[in-house]
C-alpha atoms as a printed R data frame, in Angstrom:
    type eleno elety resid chain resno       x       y       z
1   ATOM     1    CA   UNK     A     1  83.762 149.581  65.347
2   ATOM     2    CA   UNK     A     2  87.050 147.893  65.047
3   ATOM     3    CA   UNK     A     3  87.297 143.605  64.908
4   ATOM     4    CA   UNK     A     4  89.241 142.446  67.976
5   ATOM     5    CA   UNK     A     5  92.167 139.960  66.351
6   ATOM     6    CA   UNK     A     6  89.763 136.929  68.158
7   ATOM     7    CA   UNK     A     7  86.805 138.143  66.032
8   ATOM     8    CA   UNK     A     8  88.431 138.140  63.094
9   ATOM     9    CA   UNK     A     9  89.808 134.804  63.650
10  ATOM    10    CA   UNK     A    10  86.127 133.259  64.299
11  ATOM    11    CA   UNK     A    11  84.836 135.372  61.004
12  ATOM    12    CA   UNK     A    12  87.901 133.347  58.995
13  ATOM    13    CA   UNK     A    13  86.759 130.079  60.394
14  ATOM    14    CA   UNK     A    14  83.469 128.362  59.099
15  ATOM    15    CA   UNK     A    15  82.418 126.611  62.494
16  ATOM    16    CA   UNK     A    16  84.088 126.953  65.841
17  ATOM    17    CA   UNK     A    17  84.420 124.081  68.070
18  ATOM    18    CA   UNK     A    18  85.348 124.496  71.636
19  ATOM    19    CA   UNK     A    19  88.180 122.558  72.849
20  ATOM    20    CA   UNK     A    20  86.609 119.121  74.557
21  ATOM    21    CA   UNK     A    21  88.774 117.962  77.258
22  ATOM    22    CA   UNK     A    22  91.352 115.306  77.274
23  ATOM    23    CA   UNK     A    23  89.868 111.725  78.646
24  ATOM    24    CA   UNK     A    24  92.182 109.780  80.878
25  ATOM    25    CA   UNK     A    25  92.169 105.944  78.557
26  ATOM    26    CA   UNK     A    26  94.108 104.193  81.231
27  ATOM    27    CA   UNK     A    27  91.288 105.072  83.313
28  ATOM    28    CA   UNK     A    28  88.449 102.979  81.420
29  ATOM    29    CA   UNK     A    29  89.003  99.609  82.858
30  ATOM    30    CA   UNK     A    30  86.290  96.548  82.103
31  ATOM    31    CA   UNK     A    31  83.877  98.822  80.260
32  ATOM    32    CA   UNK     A    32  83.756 101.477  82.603
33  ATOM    33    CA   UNK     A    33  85.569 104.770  84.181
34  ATOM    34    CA   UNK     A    34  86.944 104.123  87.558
35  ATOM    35    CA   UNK     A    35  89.428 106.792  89.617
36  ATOM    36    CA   UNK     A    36  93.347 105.465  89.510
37  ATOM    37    CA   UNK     A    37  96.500 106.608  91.675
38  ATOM    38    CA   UNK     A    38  99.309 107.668  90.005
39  ATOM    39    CA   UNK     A    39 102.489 108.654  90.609
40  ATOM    40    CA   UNK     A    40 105.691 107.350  92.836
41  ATOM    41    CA   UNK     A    41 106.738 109.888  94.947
42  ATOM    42    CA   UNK     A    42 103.864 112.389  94.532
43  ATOM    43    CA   UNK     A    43 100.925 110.362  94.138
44  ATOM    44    CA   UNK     A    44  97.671 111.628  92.624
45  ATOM    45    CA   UNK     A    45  94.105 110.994  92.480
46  ATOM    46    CA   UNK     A    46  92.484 110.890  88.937
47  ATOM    47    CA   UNK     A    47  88.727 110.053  89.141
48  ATOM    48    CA   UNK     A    48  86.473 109.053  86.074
49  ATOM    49    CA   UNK     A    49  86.854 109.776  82.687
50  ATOM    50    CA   UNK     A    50  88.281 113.073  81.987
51  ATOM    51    CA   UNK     A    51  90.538 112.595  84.777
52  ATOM    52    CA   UNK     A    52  89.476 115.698  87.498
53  ATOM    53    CA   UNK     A    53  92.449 115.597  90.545
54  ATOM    54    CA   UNK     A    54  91.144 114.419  94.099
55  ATOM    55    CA   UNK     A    55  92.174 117.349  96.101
56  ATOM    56    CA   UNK     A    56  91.590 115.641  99.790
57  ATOM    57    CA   UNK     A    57  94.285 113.640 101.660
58  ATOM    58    CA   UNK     A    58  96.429 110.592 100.139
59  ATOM    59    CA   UNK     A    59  97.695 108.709 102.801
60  ATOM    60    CA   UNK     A    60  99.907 105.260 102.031
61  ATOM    61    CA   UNK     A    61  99.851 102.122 104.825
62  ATOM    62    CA   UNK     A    62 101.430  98.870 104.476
63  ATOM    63    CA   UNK     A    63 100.206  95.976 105.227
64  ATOM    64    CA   UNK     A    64 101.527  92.177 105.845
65  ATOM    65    CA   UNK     A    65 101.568  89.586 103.699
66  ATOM    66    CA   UNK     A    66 103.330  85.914 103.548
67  ATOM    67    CA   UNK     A    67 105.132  84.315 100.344
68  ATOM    68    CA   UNK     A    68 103.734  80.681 100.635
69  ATOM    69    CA   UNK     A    69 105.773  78.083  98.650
70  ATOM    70    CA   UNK     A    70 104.150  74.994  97.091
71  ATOM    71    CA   UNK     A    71 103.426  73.344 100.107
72  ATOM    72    CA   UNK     A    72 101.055  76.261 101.301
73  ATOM    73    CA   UNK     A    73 103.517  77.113 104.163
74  ATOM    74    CA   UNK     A    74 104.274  80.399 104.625
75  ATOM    75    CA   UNK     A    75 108.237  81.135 103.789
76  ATOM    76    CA   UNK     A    76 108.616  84.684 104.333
77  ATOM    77    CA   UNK     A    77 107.341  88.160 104.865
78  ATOM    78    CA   UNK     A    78 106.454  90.977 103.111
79  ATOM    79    CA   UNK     A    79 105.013  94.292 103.413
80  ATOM    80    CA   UNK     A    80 102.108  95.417 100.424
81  ATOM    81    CA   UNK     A    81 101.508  99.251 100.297
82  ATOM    82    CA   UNK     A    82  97.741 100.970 100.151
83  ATOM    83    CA   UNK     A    83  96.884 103.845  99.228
84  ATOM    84    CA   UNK     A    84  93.741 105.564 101.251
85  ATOM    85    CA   UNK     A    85  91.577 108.597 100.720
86  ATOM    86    CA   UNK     A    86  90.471 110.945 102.952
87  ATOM    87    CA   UNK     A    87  86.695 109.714 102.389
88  ATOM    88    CA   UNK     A    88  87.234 106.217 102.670
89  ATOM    89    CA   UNK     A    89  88.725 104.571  99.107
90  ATOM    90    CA   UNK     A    90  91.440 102.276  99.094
91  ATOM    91    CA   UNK     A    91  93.572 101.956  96.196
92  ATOM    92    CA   UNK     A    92  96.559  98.996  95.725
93  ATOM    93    CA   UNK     A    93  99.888  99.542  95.210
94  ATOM    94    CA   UNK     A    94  99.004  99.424  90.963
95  ATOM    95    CA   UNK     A    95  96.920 102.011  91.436
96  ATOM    96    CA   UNK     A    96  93.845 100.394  91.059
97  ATOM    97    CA   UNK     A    97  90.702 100.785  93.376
98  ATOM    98    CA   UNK     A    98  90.139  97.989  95.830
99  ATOM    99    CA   UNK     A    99  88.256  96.589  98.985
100 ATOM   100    CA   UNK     A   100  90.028  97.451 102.816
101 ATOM   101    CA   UNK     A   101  93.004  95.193 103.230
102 ATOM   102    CA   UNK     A   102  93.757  93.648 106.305
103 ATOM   103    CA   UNK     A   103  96.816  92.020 107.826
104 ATOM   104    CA   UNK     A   104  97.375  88.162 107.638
105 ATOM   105    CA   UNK     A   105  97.461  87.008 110.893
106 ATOM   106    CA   UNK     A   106 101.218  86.106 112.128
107 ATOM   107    CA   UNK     A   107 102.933  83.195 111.522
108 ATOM   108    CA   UNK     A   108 104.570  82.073 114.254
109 ATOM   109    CA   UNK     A   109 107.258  79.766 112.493
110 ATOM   110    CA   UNK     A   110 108.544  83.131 110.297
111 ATOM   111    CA   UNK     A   111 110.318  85.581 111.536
112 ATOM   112    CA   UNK     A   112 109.563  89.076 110.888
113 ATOM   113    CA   UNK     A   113 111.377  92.161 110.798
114 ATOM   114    CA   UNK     A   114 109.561  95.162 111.133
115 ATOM   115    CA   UNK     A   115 109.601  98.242 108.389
């Protein structure tokens, strides 16, 4: 019976290895895998180490924040963008996993123009 070209290839070779997957370095952070968003327009989910896509929902909310100057006083306005996962994860606008933001309450001596 006739070698396929693959067979013949393996017989050449002393040990075959299977291909290991790629890991995802930027995604070890502090001694440990974590999941990171990346992207700018078309943002993606990479969880753990060798980086499998999220294929649920990314959805991106802003909320308010206030530049303070050295005083503590607020001095202006300013809007940080989320990102949040169909099954509850919040990510910050770095990428990196977080807790649920909230808004600052207003200040009522700044004006604010809403995005």
């Amino acid at each position: 019976m006739k070698k396929t070209r693959i067979e013949e290839i393996w017989d050449e070779q002393e040990s075959f290895e299977p291909k290991k997957p790629h890991r995802v370095v930027t995604n070890f952070v502090g001694g440990e895998w974590i999941d990171r968003v990346y992207g700018g327009d078309k943002k993606r989910l990479l969880q753990g180490e060798f980086g499998k896509e999220y294929k649920g929902k990314l959805t991106e909310k802003k909320f308010r924040r206030y530049r303070k100057g050295f005083d503590g006083k607020a001095e202006s306005v300013y809007y940080q963008r989320y990102t949040h996962t169909a099954d509850g994860r919040w990510f910050d606008n770095g990428g990196m996993p977080c807790e649920k933001p909230h808004h600052e309450p207003k200040d009522p001596n700044i004006e604010e123009d809403d995005e």
